[in-house]
gemmi code that builds the backbone of each chain (N, CA, C; Angstrom):
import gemmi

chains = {
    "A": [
        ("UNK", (-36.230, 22.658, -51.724), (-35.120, 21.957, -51.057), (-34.609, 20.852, -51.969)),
        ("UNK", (-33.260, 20.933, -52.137), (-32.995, 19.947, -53.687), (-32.158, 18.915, -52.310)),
        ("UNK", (-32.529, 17.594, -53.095), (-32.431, 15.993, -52.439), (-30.883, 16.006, -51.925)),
        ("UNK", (-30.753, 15.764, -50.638), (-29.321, 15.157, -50.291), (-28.724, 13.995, -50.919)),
        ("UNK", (-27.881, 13.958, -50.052), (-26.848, 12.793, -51.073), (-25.987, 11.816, -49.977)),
        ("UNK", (-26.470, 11.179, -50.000), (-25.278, 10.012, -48.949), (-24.215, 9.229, -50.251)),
        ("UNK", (-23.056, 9.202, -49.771), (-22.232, 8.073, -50.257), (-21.386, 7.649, -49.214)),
        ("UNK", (-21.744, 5.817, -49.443), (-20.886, 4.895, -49.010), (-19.861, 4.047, -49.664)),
        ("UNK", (-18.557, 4.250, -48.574), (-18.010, 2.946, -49.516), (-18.299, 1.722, -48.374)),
        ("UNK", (-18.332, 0.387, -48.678), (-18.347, -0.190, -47.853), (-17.452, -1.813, -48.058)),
        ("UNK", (-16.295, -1.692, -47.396), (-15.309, -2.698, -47.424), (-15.354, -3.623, -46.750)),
        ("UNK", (-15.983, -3.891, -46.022), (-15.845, -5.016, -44.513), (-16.852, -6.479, -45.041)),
        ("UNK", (-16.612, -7.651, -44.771), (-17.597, -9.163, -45.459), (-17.717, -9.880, -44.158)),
        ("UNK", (-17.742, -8.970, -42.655), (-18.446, -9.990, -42.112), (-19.415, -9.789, -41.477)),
        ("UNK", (-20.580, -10.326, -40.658), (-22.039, -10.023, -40.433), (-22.280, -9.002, -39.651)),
        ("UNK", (-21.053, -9.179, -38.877), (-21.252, -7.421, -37.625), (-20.878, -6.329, -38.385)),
        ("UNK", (-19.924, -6.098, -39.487), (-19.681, -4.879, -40.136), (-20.403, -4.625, -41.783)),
        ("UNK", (-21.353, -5.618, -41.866), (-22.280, -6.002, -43.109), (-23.137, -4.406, -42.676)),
        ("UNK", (-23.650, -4.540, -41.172), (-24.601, -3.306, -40.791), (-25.127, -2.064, -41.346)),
        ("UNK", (-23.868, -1.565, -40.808), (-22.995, -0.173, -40.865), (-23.744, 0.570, -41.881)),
        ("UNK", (-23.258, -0.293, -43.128), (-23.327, 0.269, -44.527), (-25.635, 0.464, -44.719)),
        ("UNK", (-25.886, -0.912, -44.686), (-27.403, -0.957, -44.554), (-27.697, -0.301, -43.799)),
        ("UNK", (-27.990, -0.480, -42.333), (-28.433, 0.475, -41.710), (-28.497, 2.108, -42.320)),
        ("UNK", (-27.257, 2.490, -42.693), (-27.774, 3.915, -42.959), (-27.915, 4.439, -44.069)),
        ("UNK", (-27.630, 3.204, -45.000), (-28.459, 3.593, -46.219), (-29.768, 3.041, -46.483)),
        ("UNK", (-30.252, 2.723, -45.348), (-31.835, 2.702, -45.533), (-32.439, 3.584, -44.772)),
        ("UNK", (-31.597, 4.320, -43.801), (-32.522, 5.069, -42.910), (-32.434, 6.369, -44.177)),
        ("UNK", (-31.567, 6.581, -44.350), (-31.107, 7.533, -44.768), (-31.771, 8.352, -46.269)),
        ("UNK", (-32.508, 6.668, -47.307), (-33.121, 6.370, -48.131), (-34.804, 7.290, -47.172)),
        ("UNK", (-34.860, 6.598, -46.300), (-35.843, 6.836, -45.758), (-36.456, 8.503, -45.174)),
        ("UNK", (-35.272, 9.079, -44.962), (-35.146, 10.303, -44.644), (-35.086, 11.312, -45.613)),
        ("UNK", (-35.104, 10.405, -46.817), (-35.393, 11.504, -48.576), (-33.869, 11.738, -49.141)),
        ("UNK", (-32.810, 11.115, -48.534), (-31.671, 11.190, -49.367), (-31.534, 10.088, -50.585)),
        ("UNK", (-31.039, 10.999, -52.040), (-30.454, 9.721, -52.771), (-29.265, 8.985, -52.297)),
        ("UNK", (-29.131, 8.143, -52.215), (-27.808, 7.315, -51.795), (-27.030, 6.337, -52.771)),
        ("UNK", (-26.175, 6.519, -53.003), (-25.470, 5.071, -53.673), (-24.102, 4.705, -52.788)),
        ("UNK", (-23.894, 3.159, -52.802), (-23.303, 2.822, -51.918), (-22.125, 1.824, -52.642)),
        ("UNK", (-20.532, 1.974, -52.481), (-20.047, 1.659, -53.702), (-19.129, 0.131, -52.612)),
        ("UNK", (-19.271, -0.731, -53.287), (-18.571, -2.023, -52.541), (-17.299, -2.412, -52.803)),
        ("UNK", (-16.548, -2.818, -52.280), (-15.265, -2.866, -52.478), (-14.630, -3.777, -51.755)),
        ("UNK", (-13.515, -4.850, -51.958), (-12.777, -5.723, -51.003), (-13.775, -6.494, -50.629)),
        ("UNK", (-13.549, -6.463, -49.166), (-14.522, -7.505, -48.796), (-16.112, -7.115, -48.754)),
        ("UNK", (-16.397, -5.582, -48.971), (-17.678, -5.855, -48.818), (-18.377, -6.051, -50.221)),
        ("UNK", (-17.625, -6.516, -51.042), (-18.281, -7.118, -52.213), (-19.332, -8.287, -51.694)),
        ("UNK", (-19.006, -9.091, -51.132), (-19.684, -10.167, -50.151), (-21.181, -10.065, -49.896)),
        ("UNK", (-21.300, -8.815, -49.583), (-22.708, -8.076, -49.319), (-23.769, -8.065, -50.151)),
        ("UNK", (-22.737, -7.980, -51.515), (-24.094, -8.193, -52.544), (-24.310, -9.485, -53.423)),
        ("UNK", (-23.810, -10.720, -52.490), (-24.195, -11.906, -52.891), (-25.577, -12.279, -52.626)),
        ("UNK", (-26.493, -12.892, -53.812), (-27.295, -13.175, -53.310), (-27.694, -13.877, -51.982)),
        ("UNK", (-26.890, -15.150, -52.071), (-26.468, -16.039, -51.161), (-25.755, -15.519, -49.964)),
        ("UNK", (-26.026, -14.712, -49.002), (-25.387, -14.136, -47.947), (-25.105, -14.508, -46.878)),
        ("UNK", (-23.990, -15.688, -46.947), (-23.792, -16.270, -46.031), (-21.873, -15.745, -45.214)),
        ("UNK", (-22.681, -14.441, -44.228), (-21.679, -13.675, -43.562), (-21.390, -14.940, -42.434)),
        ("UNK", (-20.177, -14.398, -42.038), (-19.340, -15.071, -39.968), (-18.987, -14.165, -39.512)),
        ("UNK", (-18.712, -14.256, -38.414), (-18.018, -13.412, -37.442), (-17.293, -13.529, -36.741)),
        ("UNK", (-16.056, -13.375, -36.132), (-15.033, -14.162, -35.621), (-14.181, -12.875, -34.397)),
        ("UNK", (-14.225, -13.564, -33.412), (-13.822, -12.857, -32.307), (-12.470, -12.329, -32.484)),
        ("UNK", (-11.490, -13.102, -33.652), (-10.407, -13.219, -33.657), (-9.720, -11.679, -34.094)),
        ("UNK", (-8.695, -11.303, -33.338), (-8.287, -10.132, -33.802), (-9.245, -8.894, -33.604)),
        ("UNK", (-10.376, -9.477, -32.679), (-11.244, -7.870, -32.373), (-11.418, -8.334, -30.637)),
        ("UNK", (-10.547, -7.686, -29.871), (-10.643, -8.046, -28.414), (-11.700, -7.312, -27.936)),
        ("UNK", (-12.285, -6.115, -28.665), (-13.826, -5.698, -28.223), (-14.771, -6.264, -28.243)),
        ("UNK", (-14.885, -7.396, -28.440), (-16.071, -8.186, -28.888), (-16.403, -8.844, -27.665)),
        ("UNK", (-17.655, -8.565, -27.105), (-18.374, -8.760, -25.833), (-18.335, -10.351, -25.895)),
        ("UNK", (-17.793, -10.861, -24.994), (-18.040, -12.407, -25.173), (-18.794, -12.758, -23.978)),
        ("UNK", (-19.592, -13.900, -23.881), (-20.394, -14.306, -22.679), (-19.647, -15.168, -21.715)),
        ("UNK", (-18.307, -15.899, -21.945), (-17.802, -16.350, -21.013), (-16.027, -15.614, -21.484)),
        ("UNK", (-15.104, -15.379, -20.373), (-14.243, -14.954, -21.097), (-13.757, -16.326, -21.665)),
        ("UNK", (-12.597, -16.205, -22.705), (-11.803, -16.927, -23.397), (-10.830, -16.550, -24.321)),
        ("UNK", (-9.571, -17.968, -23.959), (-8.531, -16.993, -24.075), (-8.167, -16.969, -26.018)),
        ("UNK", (-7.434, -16.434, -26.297), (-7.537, -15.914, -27.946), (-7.194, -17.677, -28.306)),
        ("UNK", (-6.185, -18.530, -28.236), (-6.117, -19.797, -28.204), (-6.970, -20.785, -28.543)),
        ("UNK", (-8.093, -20.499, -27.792), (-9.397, -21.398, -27.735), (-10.361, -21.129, -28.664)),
        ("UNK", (-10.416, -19.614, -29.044), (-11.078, -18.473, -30.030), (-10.846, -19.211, -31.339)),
        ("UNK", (-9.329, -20.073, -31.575), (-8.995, -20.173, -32.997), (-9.774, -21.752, -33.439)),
        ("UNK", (-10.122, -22.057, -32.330), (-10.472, -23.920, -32.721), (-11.388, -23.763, -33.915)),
        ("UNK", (-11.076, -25.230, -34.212), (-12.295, -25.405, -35.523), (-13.520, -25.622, -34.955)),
        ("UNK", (-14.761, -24.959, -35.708), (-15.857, -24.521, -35.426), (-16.450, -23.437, -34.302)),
        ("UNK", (-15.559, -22.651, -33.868), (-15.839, -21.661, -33.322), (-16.188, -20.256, -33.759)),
        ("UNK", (-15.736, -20.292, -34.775), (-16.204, -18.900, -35.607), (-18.173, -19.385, -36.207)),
        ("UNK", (-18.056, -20.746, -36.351), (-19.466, -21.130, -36.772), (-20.390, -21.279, -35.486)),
        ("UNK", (-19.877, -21.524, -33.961), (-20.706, -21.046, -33.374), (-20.737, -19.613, -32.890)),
        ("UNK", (-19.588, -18.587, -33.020), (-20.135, -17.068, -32.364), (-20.700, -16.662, -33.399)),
        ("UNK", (-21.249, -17.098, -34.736), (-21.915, -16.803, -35.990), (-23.647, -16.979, -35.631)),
        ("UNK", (-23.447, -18.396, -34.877), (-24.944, -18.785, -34.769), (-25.451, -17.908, -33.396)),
        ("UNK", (-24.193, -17.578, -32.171), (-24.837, -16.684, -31.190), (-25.082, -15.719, -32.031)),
        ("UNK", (-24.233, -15.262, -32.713), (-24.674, -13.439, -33.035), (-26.070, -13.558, -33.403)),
        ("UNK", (-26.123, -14.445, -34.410), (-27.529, -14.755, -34.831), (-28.086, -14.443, -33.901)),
        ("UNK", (-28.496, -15.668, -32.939), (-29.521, -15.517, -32.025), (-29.713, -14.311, -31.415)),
        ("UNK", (-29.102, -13.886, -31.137), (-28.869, -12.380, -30.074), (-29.400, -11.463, -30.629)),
        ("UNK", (-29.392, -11.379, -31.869), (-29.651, -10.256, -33.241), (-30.979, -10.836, -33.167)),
        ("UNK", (-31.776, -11.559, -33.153), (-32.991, -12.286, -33.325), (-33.678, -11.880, -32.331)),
        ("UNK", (-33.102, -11.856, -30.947), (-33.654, -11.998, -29.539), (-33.912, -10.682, -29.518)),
        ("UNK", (-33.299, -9.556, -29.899), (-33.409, -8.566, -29.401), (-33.829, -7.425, -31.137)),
        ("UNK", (-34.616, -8.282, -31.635), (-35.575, -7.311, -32.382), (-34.831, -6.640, -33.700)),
        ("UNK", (-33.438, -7.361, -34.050), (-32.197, -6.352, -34.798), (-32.535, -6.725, -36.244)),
        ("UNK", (-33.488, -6.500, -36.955), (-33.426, -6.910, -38.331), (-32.214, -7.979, -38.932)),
        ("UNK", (-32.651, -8.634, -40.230), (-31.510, -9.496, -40.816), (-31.022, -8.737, -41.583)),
        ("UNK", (-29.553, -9.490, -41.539), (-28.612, -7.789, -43.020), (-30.289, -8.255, -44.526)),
        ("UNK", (-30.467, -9.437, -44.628), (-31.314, -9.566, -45.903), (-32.425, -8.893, -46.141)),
        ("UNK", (-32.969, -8.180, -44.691), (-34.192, -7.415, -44.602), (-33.833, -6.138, -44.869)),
        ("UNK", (-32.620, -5.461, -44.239), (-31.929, -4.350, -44.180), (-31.771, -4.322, -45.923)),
        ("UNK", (-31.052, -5.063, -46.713), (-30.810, -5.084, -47.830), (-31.773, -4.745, -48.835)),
        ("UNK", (-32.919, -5.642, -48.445), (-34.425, -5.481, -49.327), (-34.985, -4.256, -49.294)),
        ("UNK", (-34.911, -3.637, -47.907), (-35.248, -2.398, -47.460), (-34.231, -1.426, -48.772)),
        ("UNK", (-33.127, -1.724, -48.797), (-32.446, -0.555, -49.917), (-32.546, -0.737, -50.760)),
        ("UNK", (-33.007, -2.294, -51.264), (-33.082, -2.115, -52.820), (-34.565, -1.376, -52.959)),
        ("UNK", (-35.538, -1.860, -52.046), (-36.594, -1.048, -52.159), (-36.927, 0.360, -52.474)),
        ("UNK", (-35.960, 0.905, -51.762), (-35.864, 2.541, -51.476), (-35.055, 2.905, -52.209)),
        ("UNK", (-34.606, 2.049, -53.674), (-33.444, 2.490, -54.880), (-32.240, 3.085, -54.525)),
        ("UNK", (-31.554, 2.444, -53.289), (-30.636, 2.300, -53.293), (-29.507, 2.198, -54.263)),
        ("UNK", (-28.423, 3.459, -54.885), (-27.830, 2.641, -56.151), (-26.575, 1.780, -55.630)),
        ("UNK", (-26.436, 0.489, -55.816), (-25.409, 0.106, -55.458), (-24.724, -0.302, -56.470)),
        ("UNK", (-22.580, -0.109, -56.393), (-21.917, -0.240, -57.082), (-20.961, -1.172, -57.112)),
        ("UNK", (-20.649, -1.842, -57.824), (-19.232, -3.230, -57.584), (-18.137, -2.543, -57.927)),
        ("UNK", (-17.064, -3.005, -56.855), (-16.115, -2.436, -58.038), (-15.630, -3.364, -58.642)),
        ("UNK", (-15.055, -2.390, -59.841), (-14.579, -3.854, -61.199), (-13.636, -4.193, -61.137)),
        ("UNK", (-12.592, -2.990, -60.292), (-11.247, -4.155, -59.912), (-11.497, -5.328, -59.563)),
        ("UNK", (-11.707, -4.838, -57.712), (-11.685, -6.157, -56.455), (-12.690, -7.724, -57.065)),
        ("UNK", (-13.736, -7.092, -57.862), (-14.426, -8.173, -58.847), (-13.583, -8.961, -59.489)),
        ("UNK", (-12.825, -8.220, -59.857), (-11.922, -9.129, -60.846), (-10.621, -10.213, -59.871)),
        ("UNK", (-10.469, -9.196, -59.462), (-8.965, -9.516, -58.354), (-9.620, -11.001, -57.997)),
        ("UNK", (-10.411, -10.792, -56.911), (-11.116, -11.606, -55.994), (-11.990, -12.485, -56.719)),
        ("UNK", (-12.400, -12.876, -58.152), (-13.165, -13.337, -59.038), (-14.672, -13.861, -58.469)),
        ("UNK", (-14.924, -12.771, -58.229), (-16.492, -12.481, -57.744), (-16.754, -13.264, -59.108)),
        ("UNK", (-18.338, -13.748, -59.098), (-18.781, -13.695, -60.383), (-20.243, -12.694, -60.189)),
        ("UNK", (-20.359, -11.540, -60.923), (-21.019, -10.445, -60.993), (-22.783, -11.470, -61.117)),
        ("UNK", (-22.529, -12.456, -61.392), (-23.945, -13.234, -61.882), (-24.587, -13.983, -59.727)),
        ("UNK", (-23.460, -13.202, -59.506), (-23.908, -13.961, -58.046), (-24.477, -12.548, -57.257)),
        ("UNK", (-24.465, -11.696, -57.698), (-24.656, -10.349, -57.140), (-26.094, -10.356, -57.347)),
        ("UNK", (-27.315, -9.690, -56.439), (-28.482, -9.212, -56.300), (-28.521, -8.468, -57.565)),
        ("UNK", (-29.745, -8.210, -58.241), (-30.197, -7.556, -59.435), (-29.851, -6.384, -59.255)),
        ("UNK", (-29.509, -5.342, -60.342), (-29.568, -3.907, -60.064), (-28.034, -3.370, -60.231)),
        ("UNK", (-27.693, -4.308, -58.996), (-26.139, -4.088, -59.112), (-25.197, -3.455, -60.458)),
        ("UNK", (-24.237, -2.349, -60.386), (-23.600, -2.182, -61.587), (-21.986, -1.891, -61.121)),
        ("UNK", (-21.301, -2.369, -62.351), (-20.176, -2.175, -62.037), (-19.393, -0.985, -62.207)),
        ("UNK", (-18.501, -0.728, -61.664), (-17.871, 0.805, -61.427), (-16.458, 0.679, -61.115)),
        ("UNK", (-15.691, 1.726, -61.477), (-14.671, 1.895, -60.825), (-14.531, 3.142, -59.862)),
        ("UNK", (-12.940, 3.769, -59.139), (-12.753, 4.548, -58.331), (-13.863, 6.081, -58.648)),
        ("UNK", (-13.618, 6.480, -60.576), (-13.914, 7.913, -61.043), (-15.609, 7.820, -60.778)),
        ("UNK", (-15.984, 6.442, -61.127), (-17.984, 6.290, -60.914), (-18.220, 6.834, -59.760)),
        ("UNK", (-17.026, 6.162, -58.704), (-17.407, 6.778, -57.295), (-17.492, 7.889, -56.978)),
        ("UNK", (-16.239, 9.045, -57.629), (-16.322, 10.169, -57.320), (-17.665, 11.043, -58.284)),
        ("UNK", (-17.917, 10.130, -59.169), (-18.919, 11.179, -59.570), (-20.187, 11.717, -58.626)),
        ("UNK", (-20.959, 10.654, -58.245), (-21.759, 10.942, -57.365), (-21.037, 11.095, -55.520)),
        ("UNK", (-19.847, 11.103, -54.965), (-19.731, 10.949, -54.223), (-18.666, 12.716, -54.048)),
        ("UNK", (-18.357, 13.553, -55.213), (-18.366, 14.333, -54.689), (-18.864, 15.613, -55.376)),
        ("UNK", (-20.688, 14.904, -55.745), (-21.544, 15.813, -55.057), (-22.524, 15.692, -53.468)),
        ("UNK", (-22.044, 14.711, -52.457), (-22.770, 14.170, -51.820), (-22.643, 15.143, -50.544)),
        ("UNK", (-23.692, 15.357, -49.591), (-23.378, 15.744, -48.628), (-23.238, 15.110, -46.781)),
        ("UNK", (-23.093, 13.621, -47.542), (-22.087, 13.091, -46.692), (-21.775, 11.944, -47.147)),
        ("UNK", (-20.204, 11.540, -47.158), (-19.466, 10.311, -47.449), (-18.690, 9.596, -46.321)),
        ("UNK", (-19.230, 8.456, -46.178), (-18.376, 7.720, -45.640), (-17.447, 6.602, -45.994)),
        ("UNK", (-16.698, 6.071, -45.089), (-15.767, 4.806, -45.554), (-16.196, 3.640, -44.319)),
        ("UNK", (-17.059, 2.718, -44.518), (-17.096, 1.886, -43.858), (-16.339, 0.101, -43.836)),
    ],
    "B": [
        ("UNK", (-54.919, 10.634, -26.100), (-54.650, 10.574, -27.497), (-55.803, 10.362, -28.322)),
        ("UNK", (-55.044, 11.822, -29.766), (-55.883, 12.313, -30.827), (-56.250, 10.964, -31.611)),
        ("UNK", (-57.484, 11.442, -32.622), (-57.197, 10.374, -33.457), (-56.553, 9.929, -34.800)),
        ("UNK", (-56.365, 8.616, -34.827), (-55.435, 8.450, -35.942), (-56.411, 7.660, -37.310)),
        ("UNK", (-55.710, 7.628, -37.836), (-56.062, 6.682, -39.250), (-55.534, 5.425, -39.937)),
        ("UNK", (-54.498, 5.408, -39.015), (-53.985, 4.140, -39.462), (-52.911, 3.833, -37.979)),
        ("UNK", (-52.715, 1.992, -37.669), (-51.860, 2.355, -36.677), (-50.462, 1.536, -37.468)),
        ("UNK", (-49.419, 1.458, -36.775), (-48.425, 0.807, -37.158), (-47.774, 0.217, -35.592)),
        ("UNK", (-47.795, -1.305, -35.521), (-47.174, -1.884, -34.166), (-45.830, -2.157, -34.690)),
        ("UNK", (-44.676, -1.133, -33.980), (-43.440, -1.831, -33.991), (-42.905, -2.408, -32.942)),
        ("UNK", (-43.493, -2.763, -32.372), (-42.800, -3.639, -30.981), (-42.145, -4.507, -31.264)),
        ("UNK", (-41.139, -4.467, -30.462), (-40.166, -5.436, -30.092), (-38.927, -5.330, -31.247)),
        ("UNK", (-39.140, -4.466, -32.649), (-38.444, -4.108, -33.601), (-37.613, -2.608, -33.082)),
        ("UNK", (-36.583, -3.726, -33.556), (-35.285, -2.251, -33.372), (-34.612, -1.150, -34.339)),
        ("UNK", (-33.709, -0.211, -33.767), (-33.589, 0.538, -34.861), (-32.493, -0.487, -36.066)),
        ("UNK", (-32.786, 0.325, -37.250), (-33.916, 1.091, -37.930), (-35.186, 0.888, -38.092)),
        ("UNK", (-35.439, -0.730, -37.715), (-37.174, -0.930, -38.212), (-38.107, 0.158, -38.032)),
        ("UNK", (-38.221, 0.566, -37.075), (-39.181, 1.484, -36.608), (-39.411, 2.307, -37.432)),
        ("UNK", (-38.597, 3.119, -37.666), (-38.699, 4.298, -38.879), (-38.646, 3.779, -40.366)),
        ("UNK", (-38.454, 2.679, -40.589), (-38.200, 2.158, -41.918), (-39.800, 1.867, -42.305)),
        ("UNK", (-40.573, 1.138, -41.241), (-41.420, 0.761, -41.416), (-42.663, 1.999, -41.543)),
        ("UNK", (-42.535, 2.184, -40.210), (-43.100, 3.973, -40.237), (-43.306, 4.967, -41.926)),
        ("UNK", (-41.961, 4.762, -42.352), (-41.954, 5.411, -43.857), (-42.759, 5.098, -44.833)),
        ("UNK", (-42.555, 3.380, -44.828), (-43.279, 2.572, -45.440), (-44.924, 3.156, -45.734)),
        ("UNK", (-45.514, 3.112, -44.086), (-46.860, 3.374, -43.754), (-47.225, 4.758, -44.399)),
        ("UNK", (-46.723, 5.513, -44.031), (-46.877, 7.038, -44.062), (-46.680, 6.734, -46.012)),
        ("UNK", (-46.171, 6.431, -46.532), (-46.007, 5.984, -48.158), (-47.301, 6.279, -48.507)),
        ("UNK", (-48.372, 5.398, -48.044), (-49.169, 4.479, -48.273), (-50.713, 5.557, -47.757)),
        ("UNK", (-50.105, 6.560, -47.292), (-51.547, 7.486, -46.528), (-51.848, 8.550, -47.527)),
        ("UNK", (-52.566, 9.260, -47.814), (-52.690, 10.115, -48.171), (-52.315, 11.804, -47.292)),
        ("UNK", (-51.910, 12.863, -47.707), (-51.589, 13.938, -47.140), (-52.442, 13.929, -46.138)),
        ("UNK", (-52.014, 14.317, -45.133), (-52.633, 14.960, -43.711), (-53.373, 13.878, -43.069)),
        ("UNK", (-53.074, 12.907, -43.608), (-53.581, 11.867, -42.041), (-52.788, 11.384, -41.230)),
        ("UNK", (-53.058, 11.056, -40.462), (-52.344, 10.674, -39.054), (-51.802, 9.214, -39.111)),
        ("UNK", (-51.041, 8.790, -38.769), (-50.079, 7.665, -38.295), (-50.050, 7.482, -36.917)),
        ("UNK", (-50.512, 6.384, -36.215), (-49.686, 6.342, -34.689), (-48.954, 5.006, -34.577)),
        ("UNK", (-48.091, 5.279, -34.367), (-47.079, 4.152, -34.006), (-46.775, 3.299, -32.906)),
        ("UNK", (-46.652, 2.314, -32.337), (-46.325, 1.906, -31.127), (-45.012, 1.427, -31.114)),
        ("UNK", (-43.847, 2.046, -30.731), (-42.467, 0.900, -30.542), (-41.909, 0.392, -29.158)),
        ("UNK", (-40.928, 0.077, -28.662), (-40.388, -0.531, -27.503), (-39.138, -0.424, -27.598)),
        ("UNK", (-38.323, 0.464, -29.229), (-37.167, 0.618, -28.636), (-36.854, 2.053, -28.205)),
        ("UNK", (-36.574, 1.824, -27.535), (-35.988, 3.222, -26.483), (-35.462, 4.700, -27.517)),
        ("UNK", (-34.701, 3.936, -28.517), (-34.115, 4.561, -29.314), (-34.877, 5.832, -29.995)),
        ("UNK", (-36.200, 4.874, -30.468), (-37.277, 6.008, -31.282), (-38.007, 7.038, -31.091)),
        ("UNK", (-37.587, 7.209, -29.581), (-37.933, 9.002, -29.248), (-37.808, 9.600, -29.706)),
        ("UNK", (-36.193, 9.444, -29.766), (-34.745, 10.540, -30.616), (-35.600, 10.683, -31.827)),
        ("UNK", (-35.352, 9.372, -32.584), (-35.356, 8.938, -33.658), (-36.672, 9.665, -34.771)),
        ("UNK", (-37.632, 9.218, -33.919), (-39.285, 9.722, -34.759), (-39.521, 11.489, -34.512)),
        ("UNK", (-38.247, 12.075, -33.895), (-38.383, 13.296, -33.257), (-37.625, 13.771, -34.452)),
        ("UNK", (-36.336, 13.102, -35.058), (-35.315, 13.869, -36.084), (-36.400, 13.354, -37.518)),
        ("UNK", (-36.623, 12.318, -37.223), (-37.665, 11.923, -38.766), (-38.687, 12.675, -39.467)),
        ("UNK", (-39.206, 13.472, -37.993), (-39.973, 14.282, -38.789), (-39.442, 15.704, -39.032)),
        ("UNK", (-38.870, 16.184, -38.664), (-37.751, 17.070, -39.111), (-37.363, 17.367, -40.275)),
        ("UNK", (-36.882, 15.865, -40.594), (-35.966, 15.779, -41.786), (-36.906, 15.409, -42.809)),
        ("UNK", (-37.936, 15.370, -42.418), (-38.934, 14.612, -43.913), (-40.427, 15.468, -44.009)),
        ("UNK", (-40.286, 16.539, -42.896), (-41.162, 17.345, -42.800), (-42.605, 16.752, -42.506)),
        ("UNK", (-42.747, 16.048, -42.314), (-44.155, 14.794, -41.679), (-44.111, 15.804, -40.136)),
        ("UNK", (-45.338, 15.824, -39.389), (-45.363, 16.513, -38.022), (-46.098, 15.696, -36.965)),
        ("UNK", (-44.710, 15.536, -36.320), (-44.950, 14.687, -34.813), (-46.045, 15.649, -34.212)),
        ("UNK", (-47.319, 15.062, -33.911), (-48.115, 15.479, -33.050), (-48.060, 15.299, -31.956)),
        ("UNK", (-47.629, 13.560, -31.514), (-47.308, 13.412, -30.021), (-46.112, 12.655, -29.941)),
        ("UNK", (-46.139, 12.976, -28.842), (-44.835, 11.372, -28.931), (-44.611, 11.209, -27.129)),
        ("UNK", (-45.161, 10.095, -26.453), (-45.500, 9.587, -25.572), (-44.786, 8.246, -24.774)),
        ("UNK", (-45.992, 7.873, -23.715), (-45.727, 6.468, -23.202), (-46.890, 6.055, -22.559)),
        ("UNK", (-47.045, 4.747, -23.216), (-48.337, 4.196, -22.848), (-48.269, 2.970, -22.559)),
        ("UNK", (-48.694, 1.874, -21.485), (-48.584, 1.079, -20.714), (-46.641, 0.464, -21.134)),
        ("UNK", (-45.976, 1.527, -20.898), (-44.404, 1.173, -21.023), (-44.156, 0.481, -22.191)),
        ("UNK", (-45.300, 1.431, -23.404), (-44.422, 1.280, -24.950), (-44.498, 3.050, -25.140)),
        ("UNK", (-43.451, 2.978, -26.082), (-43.899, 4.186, -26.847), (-44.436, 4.520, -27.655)),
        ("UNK", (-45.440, 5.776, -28.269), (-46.353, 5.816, -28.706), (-46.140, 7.456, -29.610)),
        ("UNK", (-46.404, 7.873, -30.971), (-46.247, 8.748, -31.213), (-47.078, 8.946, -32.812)),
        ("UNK", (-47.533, 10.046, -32.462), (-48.614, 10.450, -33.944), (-48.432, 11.201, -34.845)),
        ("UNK", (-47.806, 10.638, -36.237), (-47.365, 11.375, -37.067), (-48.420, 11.852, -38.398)),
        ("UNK", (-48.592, 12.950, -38.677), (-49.371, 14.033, -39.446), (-48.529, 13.746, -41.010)),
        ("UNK", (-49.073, 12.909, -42.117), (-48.307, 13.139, -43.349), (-48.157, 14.247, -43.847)),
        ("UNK", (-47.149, 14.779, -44.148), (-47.056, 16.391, -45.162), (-47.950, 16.565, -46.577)),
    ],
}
model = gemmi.Model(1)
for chain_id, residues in chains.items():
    chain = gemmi.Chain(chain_id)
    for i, (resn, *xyz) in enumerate(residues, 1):
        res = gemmi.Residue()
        res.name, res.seqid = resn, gemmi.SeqId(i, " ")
        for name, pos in zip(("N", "CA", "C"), xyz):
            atom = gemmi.Atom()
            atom.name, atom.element = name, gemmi.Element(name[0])
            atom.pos, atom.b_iso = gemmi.Position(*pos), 0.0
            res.add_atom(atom)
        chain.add_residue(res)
    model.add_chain(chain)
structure = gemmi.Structure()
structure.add_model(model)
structure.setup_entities()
C-alpha cells in the first residue's frame, strides 16, 4: 500500500480558523499520510513562532455568542481581546488542545510546511520569525506535491 | 476486559488528542501488544473505529465503563 498524500493550503490568521489546517494535518499525519501544508495570506501567521492569534465576532454572525449583542457594541475597543480570552477559556474548559500543541504535534509527525514567497514578501513576514523547518515556496512547489495528493484542500 | 500492556488516560481530551496521543503510545509498543485507552469524548468511538482501519492496528474492544470510554487496540 504506497503512502497517501494530504495537501493543504491554509489562508485564514485567526485562532478559530488557525484549527482547520492542524487538526487535520495531524490526524491525518497520524493516520500514515505524508502531508505538506502550504501557507499563504493570512495563514502565514500560523507559522510564527510567537502565536499570538484573535478572534473577532465581527463580520461572522455565526459565531455563538453568550449574551446577544448588537454588531455596534461588537466593534468597541477591547472586545475582540476579550472574545479572544473567552475562546480561550472555552477551548481550555472543554479539553480542545492549543493551536501550539496541535502545531508541535505536526512538526513532530514531519509535517512539511511551506511559506509562500510572495505573501512573505508582500506582507513582510520576516521568514526568521517562522518555526524551524519551515521552507519557502511558491504556487508550482505547491502543485508539485499537491497534484500527486489524494486529497487537497483550501482552508 | 482482555488484557493490556500498556494503558493510555485520555480523559477529558478532545478530538484530535485522543488519537494523536493513542498513535504516540502505540509508536512506542512493540508489534502485537495491546493498548487500552480511556477517553470521554464522545467523538472517539467513530474515531478509534476508522483509526484502526486506516492504520491497520486491530480494535479488539471498544466499550463503556463507569461512563468513559474504553477501547483495546492490538499493534500491527
Amino acid at each position: 500500500m504506497s503512502q497517501k498524500k494530504l495537501a493543504i493550503i491554509a489562508t485564514k490568521g485567526t485562532l478559530d480558523w488557525g484549527y482547520p489546517p492542524f487538526i487535520l494535518a495531524s490526524t491525518a499525519a497520524a493516520l500514515g499520510y505524508e502531508v505538506q501544508v502550504f501557507f499563504s495570506f493570512y495563514g502565514l501567521k500560523l507559522l510564527q513562532k510567537n502565536l499570538d492569534l484573535k478572534v473577532s465576532s465581527l463580520g461572522n454572525p455565526g459565531m455563538p455568542m453568550p449574551i446577544p449583542m448588537p454588531v455596534l457594541l461588537q466593534a468597541l475597543p477591547g472586545m475582540q481581546a476579550l472574545m479572544t480570552m473567552m475562546m480561550k477559556q472555552k477551548m481550555k474548559a472543554k479539553g480542545v488542545a492549543s493551536l501550539e500543541e496541535l502545531r508541535n504535534l505536526c512538526v513532530e509527525a514531519e509535517v512539511k510546511m511551506i511559506a509562500c514567497q510572495m505573501t512573505v514578501d508582500l506582507f513582510e513576514f520576516n521568514p526568521k520569525d517562522f518555526i524551524p523547518g519551515v521552507e519557502l515556496g511558491g504556487a508550482a512547489t505547491f502543485f508539485e506535491f499537491a497534484g500527486e495528493s489524494d486529497i487537497c484542500l483550501y482552508l | 476486559m482482555a488484557n493490556f500492556d500498556q494503558e493510555l488516560d485520555a480523559s477529558g481530551l478532545n478530538c484530535p488528542l485522543p488519537i494523536l496521543r493513542a498513535k504516540k503510545a502505540l509508536a512506542a509498543l512493540e508489534s502485537g501488544k495491546v493498548l487500552r485507552i480511556i477517553a470521554t469524548d464522545p467523538g472517539s468511538v467513530k474515531d478509534f473505529d476508522s483509526f484502526a482501519k486506516q492504520t491497520g492496528n486491530t480494535l479488539l474492544e471498544s466499550g463503556e465503563e463507569n461512563g468513559k470510554f474504553v477501547f483495546l487496540i492490538r499493534k500491527a
